[in-house]
C-alpha positions in Angstrom: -104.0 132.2 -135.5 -104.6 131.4 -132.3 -103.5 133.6 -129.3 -101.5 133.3 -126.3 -103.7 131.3 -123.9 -104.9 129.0 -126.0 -100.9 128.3 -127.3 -100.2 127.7 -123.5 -103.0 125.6 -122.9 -102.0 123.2 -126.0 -98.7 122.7 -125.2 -99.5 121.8 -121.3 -101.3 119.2 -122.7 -99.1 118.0 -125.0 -97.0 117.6 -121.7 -98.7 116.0 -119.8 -99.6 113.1 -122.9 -96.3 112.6 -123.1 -95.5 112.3 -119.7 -98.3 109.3 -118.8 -97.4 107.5 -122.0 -93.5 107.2 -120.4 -94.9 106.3 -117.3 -96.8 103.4 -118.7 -94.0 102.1 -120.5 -92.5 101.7 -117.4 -95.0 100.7 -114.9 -95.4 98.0 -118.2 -91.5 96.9 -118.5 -90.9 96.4 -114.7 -94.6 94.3 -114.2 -93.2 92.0 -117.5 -89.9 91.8 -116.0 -91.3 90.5 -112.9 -93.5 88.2 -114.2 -91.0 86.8 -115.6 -91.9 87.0 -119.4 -95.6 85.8 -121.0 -96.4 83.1 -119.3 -99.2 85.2 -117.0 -99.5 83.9 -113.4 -98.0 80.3 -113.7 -94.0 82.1 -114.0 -94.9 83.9 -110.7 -93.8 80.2 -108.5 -89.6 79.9 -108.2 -87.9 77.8 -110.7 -88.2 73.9 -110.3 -84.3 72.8 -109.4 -82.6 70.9 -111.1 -82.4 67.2 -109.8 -79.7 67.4 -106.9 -76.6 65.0 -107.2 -75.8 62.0 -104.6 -73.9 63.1 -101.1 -70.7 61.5 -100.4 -71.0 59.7 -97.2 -68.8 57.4 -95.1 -71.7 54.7 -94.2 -71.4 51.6 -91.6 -73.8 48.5 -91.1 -75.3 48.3 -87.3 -74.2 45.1 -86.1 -75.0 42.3 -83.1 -72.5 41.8 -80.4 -71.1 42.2 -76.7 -70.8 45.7 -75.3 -69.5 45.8 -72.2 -70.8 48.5 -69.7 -68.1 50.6 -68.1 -68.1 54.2 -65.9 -65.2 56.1 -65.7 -64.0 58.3 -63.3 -60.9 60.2 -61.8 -58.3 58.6 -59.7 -54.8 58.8 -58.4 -52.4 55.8 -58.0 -51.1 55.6 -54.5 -48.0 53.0 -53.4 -50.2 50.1 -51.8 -47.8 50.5 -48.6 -45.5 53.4 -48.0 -43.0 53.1 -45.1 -40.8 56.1 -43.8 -37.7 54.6 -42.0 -35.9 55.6 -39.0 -33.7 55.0 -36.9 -34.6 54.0 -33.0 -31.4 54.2 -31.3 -29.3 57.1 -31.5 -25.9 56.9 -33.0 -23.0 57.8 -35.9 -24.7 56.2 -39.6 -21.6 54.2 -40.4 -23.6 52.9 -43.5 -25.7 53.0 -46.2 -26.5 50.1 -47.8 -28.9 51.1 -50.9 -28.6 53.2 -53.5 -31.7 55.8 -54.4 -34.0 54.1 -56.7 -33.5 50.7 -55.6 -35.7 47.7 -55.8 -35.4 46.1 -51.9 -36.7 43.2 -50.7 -38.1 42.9 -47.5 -35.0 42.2 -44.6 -32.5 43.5 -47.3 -30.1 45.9 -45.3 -30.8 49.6 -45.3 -28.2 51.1 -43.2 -26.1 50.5 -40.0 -25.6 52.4 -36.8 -22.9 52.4 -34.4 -23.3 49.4 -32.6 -20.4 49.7 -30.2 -22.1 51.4 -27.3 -25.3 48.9 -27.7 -23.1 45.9 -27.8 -21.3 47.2 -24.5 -24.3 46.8 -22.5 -25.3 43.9 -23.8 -21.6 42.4 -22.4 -22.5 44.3 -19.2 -26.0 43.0 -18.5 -24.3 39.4 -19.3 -21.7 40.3 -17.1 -24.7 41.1 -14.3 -26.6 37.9 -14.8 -23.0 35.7 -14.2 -22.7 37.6 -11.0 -25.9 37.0 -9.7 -25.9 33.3 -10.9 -22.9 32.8 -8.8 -24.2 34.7 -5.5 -27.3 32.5 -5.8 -25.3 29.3 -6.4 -23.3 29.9 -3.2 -26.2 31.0 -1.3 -28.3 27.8 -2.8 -25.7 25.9 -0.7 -25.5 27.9 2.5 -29.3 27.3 2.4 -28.4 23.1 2.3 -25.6 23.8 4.8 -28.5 25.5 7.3 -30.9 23.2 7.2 -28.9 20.1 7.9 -27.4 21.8 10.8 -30.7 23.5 12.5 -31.7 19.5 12.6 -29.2 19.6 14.6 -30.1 22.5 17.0 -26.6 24.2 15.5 -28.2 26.9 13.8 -31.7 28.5 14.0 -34.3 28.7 12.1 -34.4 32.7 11.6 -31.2 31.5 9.7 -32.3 29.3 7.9 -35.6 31.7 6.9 -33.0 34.3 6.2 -31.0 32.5 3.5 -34.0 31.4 2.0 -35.0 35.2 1.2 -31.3 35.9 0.2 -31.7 32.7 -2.6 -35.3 34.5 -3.6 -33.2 37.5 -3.9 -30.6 36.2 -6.3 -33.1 34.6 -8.1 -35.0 37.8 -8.7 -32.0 39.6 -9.6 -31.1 36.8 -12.5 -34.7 37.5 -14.0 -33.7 41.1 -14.1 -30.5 40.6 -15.8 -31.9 38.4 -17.6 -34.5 41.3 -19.0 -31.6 43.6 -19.2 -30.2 41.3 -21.9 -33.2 41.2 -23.6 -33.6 44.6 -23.9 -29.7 45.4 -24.8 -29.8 42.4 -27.7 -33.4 44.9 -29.1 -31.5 47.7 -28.9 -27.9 46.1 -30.3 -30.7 44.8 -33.0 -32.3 48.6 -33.9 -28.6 49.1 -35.1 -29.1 47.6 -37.9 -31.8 48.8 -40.2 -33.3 46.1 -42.8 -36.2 47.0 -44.9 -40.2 46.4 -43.9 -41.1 45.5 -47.0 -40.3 44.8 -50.7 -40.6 47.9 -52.7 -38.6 50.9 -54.1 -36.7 53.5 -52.2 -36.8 57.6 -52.6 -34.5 60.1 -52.4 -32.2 59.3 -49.5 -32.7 61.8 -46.5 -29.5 61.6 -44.8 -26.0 60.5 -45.8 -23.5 58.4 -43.9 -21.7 59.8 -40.9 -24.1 61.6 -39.7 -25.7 61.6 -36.1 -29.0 60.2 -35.7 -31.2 60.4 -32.7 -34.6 58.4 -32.2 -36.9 61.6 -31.8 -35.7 63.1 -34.9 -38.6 64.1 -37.3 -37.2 63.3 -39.8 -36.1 59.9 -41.3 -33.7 58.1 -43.5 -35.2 57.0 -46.7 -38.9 56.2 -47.5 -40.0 53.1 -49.7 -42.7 52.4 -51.6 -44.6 49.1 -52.6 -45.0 49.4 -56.3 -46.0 45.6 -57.1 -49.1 45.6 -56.7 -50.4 49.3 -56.6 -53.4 51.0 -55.9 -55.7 53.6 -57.9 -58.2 55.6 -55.6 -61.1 56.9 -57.8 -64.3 58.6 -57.4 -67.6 57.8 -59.0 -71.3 59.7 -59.0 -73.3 58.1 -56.0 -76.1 57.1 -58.0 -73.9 54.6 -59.8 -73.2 52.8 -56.1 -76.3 49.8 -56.6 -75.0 48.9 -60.3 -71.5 49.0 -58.5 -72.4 46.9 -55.2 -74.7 44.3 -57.6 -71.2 43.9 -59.9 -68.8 43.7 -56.8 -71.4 40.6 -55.5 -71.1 39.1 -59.3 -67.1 38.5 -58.1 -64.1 40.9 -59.1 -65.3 43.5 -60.6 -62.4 44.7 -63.8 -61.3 47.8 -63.6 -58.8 49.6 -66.4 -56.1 52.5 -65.7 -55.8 55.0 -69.1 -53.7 58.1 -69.2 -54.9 61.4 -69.0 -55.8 61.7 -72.6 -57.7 58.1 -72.4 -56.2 56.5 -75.2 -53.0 54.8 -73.7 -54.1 51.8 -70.8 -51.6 51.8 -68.3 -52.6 48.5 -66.6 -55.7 46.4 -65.8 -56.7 45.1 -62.4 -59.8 44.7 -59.8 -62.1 46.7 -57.7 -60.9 46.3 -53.8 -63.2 47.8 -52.0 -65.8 50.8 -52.0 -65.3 53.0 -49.1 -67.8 53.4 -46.2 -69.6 56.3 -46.7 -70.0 58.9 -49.4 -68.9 62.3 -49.7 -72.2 64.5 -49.0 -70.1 67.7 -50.4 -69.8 66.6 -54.0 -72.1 63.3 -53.6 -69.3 60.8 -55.0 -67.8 57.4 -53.6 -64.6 56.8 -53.5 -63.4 53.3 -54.9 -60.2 51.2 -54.4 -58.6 49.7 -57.0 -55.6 47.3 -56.8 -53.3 46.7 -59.9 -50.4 44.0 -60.5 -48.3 46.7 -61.8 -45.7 44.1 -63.4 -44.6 46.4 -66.1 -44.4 49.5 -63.5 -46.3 51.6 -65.9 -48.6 52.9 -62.9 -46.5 55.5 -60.5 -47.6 56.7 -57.2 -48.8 60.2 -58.0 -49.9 59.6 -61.1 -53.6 60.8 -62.5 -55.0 58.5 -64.5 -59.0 57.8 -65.7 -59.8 54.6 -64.3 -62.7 52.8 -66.2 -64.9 50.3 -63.9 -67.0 47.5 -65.8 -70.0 46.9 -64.5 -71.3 44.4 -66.8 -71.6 43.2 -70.7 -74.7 43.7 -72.5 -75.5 42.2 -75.7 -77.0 44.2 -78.4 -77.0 46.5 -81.6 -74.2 48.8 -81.4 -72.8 51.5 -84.2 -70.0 53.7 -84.6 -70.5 56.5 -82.1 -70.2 59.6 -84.9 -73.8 57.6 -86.3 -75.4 59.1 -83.6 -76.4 62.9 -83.9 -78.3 65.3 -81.3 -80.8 66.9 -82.1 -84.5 69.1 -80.1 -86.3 65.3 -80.4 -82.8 63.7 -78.9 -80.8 61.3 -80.7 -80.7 60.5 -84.2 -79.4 58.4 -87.1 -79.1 59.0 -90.8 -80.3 55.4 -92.1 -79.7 54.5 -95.8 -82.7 53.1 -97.1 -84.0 51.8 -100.5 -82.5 53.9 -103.9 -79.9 54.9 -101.2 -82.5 58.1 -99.6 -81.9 58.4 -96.5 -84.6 58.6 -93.6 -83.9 60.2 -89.8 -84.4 57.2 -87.1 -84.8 58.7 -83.8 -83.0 56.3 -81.4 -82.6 55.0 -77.6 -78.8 54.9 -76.6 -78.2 52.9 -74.3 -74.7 53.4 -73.3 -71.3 55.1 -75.5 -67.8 53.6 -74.8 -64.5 53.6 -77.2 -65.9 55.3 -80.2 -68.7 52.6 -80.4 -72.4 53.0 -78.9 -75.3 50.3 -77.9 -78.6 51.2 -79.5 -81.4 50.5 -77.1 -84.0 51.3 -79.7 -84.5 52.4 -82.7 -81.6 50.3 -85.3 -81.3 46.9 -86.0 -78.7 44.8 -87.3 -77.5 44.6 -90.7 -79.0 48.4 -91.2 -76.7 50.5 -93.0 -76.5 54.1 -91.4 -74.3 57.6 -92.1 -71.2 56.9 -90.2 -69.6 60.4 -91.8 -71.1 63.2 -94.0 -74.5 63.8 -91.7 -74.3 68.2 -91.9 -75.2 68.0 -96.0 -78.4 65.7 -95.6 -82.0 65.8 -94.9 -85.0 63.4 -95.3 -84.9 61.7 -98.4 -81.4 63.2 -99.3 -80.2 60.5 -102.3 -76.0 59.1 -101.3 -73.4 57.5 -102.5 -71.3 55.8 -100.8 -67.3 56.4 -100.4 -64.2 54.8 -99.3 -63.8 55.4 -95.3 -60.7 57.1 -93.9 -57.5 56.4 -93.3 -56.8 55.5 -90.0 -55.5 58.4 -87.9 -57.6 60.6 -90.6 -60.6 62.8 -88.7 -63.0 62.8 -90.8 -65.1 66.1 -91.7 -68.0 65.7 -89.2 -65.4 65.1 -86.6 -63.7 68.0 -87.4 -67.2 69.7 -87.0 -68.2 68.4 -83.8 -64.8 69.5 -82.4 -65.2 73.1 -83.4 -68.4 73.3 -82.0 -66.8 71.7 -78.8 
């Protein structure tokens, strides 16, 4: 039998056997399950992937044609002549001759003042000028009268000198009358108030019956000329030689949009560029004039006013085919066995959805129009039906979020 110490020593052992043989079972499971099974080093590499399935894309073809070359800026349309009226003579408004909102033509009647008073001294300075003309007539032939009798010796010649001056008199004073009339038929003529122009009236600023004077601030209607119009716009300075070379070309077109730029409002030609540029914001301001036959365009009225500068020729693409990228511009182009390849390319100018490629595409090149965030280099599609019309499709739905 053996005794105590030896029994303690026996079973610490036993322990301690039993205790490494768990822990190699372990340290044994977790390194197979790691490994992946028997198969030694080759299972440590990731599982091969399956073969990935085609991308649905929207895809276009790059195509040859005329792009024309437009910059777009701010403007507001302004009446191409305004006119406040009022009144020069002062008097009682016995009339108003147009109703607010009215199309005039120029000489159309506007209103009338009093003319009573005006035409009174009209009569008067008349009346004058008769007077005189008679006193001169009579004197005219005291003047014959004194000269055939200073022949004579029967009357002197101081008499004769002094009905001279008196027929220089009369004659002065008939000139004057004569201005006098003049000026009573202008003023008899402010009475009545015709229109400057052809245009629109505004919101009448006095009614009938009221007193006007000549130095009031204020007037009685103002009009503006809608037809034609004017759109005053402001461009970046360093477009000013592209717009001077396309002004020398001959009229250079110019297109009024809405706000939102989708609607055009009306289409007319450059005028004239204004004489110096602002050194605050470094712009030019431009001049537009419009026919305005539909009277779409209002005075007031902001509008985006698109100036073409010229039409090139050349490759041009959907503008959602071109991405942006750290190297710069981009295009998805489908390619043999429909893998796609990343063409970097040269854009030349965007306008209406559509861009001209400088470099980089060339016609007849079939390229990702919609579908571009799922694919990289060598990425297999297949090709599906486009949109709807009105229908944004899902990468520009993307691009607006991340706007």
């Amino acid at each position: 039998m053996p005794d105590a110490t030896t029994s303690r020593r026996m079973a610490r052992a036993i322990r301690w056997t039993i205790g490494a043989a768990a822990a190699a079972l372990v340290i044994g499971g977790g390194a197979y399950g790691w490994l992946g099974g028997p198969g030694g080093d080759s299972a440590r590499s990731p599982p091969v992937a399956p073969a990935s399935r085609p991308v649905p894309v929207t895809a276009g073809t790059a195509i040859t044609k005329a792009f024309p070359i437009y910059r777009v800026g701010l403007g507001t349309v302004q009446a191409y002549n305004t006119v406040t009226i009022r009144v020069r003579v002062d008097g009682e408004v016995q009339k108003i001759a147009f109703r607010e909102g009215q199309d005039v033509q120029q000489g159309d009647l506007l209103a009338q003042i009093d003319p009573r008073p005006y035409q009174a001294l009209l009569e008067q300075a008349r009346a004058d000028k008769a007077r005189d003309e008679a006193l001169l007539a009579n004197a005219k032939l005291d003047l014959d009268r004194y000269s055939t009798l200073v022949v004579k010796d029967f009357a002197t010649h101081q008499s004769v000198d002094t009905q001279k001056a008196l027929v220089a008199q009369y004659q002065a004073a008939i000139q004057h009358d004569q201005a006098a009339i003049d000026n009573a038929q202008v003023q008899l003529g402010y009475t009545t108030i015709t229109s400057p122009l052809t245009g629109r009236t505004g919101i009448r600023l006095i009614d009938q019956g009221n007193i006007m004077h000549a130095s009031d601030a204020g007037g009685l209607v103002v009009i503006t000329q809608l037809k034609p119009i004017a759109v005053i716009f402001t461009l970046p300075q360093q477009y000013l030689p592209e717009i001077v070379d396309a002004m020398r070309r001959g009229p250079a077109p110019v297109e009024a949009y809405d706000q939102d730029n989708l609607v055009e409002l009306g289409a007319g030609h450059l005028e004239l560029i204004d004489n110096q540029i602002d050194q605050g914001i470094g712009s030019v301001r431009l001049k537009a004039i419009f026919p305005n036959d539909d009277g779409r365009l209002w005075p007031g009225e902001f509008v985006n006013a698109r100036l073409r500068l010229d039409v090139r020729r050349g490759v041009v693409v959907p503008e959602s085919v071109v991405q942006s990228g750290p190297g710069g511009a981009y295009a998805f182009v489908i390619g043999p066995g429909s893998a796609v390849e990343v063409r970097q390319l040269s854009v030349a100018a965007t306008q209406q959805g559509e861009a001209l490629i400088a470099k980089g595409l060339s016609a007849g090149e079939r390229v990702v129009v919609d579908g571009q965030y799922r694919l990289r280099p060598g990425t297999r599609v297949v090709v599906s039906a486009p949109k709807p019309d009105g229908e944004k499709t899902a990468e520009a739905k993307a691009q607006e979020i991340t706007r």
